[in-house]
C-alpha positions in Angstrom: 1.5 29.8 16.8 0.9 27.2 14.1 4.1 26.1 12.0 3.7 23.9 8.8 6.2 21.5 7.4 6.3 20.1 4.3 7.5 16.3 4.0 7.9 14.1 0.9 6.4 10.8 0.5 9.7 9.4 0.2 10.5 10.2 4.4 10.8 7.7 6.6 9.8 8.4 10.1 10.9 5.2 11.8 14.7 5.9 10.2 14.3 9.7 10.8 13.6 8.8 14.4 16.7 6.4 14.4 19.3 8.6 13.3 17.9 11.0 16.1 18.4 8.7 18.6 22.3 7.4 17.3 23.3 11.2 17.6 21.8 11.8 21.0 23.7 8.7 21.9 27.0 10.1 20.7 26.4 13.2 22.3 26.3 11.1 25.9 22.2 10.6 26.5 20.5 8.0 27.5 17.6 7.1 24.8 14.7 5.1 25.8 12.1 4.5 23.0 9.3 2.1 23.8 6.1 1.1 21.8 2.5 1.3 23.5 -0.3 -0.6 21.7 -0.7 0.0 18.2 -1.0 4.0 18.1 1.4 5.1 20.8 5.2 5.4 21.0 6.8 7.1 24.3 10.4 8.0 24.2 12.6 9.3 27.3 15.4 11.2 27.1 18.2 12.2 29.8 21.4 14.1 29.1 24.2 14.6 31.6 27.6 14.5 29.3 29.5 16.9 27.8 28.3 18.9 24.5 24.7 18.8 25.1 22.4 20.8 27.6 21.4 18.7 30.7 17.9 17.9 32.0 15.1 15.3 30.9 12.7 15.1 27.9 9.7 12.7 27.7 7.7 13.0 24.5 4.3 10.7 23.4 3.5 10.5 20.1 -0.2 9.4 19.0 -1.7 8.1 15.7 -4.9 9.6 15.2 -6.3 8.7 12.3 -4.7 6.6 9.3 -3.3 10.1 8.2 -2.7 12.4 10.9 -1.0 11.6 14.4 0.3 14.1 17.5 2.8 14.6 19.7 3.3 16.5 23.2 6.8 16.8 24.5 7.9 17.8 28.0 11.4 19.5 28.8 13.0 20.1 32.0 16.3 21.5 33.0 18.2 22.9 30.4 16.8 21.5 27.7 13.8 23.7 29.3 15.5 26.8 28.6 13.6 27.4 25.2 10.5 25.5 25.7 9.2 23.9 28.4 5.9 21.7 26.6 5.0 21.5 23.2 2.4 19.9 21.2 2.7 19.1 17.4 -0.3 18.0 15.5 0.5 16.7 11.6 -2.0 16.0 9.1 -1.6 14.8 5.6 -2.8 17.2 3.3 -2.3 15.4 0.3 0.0 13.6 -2.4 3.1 15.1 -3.8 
């Protein structure tokens, strides 16, 4: 099923992608972000501690095109429970 989001120009996905990473970190996971090349970002995420559903996530996300980029996460234990793998493809569509 296709979902579309709308985004301003004024969001920021590097700081939009730290502030997700401070609250896992409060909540008791262990965050690793790394940088492939000049299109590719992997992140992996573990949660054991209190408050938040245990298990593993690992997630890639891929530039595309200049415009457009996608990302394919994979859950397991807990955080399975809803969704095991998903893939997100985003496109600009246009100015605001």
């Amino acid at each position: 099923e296709a979902f579309t989001a709308r985004l301003s120009a004024s969001d920021d996905p590097e700081a939009q992608a730290a502030e997700q990473i401070a609250l896992m970190r409060r909540m008791g996971c262990t965050v690793n972000r790394s940088r492939e090349g000049a299109a590719e970002w992997r992140m992996a995420v573990t949660c054991e501690g209190a408050g938040m559903p245990k298990g593993k996530s690992s997630s890639v996300q891929t530039v595309t095109s200049p415009d457009a980029y996608e990302v394919r996460v994979t859950n397991e234990g807990e955080l399975a429970a809803m969704i095991v793998r998903e893939r997100l493809v985003a496109k600009r569509v246009g100015d605001c």
